[in-house]
N, C-alpha and C positions, 0 to 999 in steps of 0.2 A: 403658355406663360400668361398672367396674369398681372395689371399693374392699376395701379389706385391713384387717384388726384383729384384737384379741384382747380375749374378752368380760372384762368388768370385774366385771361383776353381771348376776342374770338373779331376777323376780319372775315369777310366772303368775297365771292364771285357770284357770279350767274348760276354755276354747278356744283359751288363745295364753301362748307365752312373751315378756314384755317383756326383750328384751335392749340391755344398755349397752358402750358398744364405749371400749374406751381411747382419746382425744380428741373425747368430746362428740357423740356420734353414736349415733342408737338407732337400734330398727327391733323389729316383730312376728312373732313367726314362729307359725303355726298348728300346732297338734299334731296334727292330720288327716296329715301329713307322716310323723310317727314319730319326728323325729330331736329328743332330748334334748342341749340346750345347756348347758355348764356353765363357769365361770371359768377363766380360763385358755385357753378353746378359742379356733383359728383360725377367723376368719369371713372367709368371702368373701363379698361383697354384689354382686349383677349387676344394676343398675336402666336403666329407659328414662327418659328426660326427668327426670332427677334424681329425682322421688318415689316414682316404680313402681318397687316391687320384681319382676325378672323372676325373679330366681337364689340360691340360697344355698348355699353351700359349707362342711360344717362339719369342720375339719382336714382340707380336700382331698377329703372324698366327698361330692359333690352331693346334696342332698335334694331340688331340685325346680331347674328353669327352664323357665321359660315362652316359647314362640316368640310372634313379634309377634298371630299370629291369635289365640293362645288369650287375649292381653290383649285382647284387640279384643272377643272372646267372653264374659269375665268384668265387659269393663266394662259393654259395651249389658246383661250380665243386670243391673248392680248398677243399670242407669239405670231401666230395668222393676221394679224392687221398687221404687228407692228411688221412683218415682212413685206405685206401689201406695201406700204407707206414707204419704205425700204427700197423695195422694185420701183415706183412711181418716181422718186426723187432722182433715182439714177438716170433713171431715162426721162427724165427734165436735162439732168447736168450732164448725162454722157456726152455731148457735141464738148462743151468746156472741158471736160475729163480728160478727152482725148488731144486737143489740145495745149492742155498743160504739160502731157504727157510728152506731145512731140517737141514740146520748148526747152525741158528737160536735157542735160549732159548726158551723153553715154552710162555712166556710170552711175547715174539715179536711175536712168531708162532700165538698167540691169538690174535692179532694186526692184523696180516695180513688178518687172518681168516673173520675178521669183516669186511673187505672192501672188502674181496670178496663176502662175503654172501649180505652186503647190497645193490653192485653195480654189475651187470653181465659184467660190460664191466671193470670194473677195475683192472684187470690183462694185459688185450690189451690198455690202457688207461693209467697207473699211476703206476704199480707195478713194472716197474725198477726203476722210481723215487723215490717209496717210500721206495724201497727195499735197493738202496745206502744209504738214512739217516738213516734207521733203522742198518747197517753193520758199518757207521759210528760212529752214535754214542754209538755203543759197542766196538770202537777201543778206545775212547775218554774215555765212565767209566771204561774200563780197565785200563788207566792208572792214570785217575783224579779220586782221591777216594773219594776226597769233594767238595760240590758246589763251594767253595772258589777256588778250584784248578780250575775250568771248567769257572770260571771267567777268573783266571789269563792265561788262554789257552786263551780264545775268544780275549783277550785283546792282545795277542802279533801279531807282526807279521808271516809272512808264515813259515821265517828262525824257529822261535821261537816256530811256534807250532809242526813243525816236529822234534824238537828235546823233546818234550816232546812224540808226537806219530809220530814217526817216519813211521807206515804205514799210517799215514792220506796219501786219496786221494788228488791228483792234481786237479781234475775236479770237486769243488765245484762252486757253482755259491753263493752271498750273500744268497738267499735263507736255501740254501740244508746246506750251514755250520752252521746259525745260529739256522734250526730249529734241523738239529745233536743235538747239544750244548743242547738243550732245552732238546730235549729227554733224552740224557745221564743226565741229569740232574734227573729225571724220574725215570730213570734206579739205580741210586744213591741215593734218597732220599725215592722214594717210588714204586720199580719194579712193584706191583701188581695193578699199577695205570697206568701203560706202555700201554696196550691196549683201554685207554680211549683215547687219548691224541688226537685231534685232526689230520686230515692227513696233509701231508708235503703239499699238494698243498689246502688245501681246501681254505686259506686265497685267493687263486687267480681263483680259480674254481670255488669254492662254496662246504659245507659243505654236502650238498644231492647228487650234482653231483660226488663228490669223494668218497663217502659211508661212512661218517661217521655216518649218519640217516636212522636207517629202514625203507624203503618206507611202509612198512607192517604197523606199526606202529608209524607213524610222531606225533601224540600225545602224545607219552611215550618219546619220543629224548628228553634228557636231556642236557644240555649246557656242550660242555666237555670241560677238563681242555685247 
């Protein structure tokens, strides 16, 4: 795929030029390259599957394109670090891991248990992730005692919802606070249903890859709430 503009504006870093293209469309370009981008200039963009940038053209003289091998080669490196980086993190936060784990109700404990039994890598993978919405949303049905409350929480602004929980975290992303919400909902209407619930990332993962389905048994995986 192939796409045409003329830069709008351009900010940097140390490492990359942030460039803005006339009609709402960005993109990175690294300075390892050489080629300096300035307003005004023609950009050609050559991407695979819409996100991957293969190609950049700047006023017609190519600064780099990549054949499919050498994406194939950038990517498994990036997938080897970013696991590196992955493993490193965990075993910084596993002492805190595990004890947030042990602070945990029975019934979240039982939640966790399930994604680690179904996935081996989901503790180095997803379990601070999943571990914030699970601590979250027991700050939320501690103090929402009714669905109707855990509405009118979702519904306010930031001001608003920390004066109802005043320890809600700052570092929610849309995600992690609406799927909190859900689960205290869960935790509220029906705790003994808290360890089905699906995981906090499987909507963007995938349901197997996060461990909500026994690979042992993918025949018996039942649709969870």
């Amino acid at each position: 795929m192939k796409e045409d503009g003329i830069i709008k504006n351009v900010t940097e870093d140390d490492g990359h030029f942030y460039i803005d293209i006339e009609g709402s469309w960005s993109f990175g370009l690294d300075k390892k390259y050489g080629a300096i981008p300035r307003v005004g200039d023609h950009v050609t963009l050559h991407t695979k599957n819409v996100s991957t940038v293969r190609g950049v053209e700047l006023n017609n003289i190519q600064v780099f394109y990549k054949s499919d091998a050498e994406l194939e080669a950038e990517h498994n490196e990036w997938l080897i670090n970013y696991g590196k980086e992955k493993l490193a993190t965990f075993e910084k936060n596993k002492a805190q891991l595990d004890a947030d784990y042990e602070s945990l109700p029975e019934n979240f404990k039982k939640r966790i248990d399930r994604f680690r039994k179904n996935n081996p890598k989901f503790r180095v993978e997803y379990e601070d992730y999943e571990m914030f919405c699970c601590k979250e949303a027991l700050k939320i049905a501690a103090v929402c005692k009714t669905t109707a409350d855990i509405t009118k929480f979702h519904a306010l602004n930031y001001e608003g919802q920390l004066e109802m929980v005043p320890t809600l975290s700052d570092g929610h992303s849309g995600n992690t606070f609406g799927f909190s919400c859900a689960l205290a909902r869960f935790q509220i209407e029906c705790p003994d249903r808290v360890y089905e619930v699906h995981g906090s990332l499987s909507v963007l993962v995938g349901s197997e890859a996060f461990g909500d389905i026994d690979p042992t048994n993918p025949q018996k995986a039942k649709e969870r709430p």
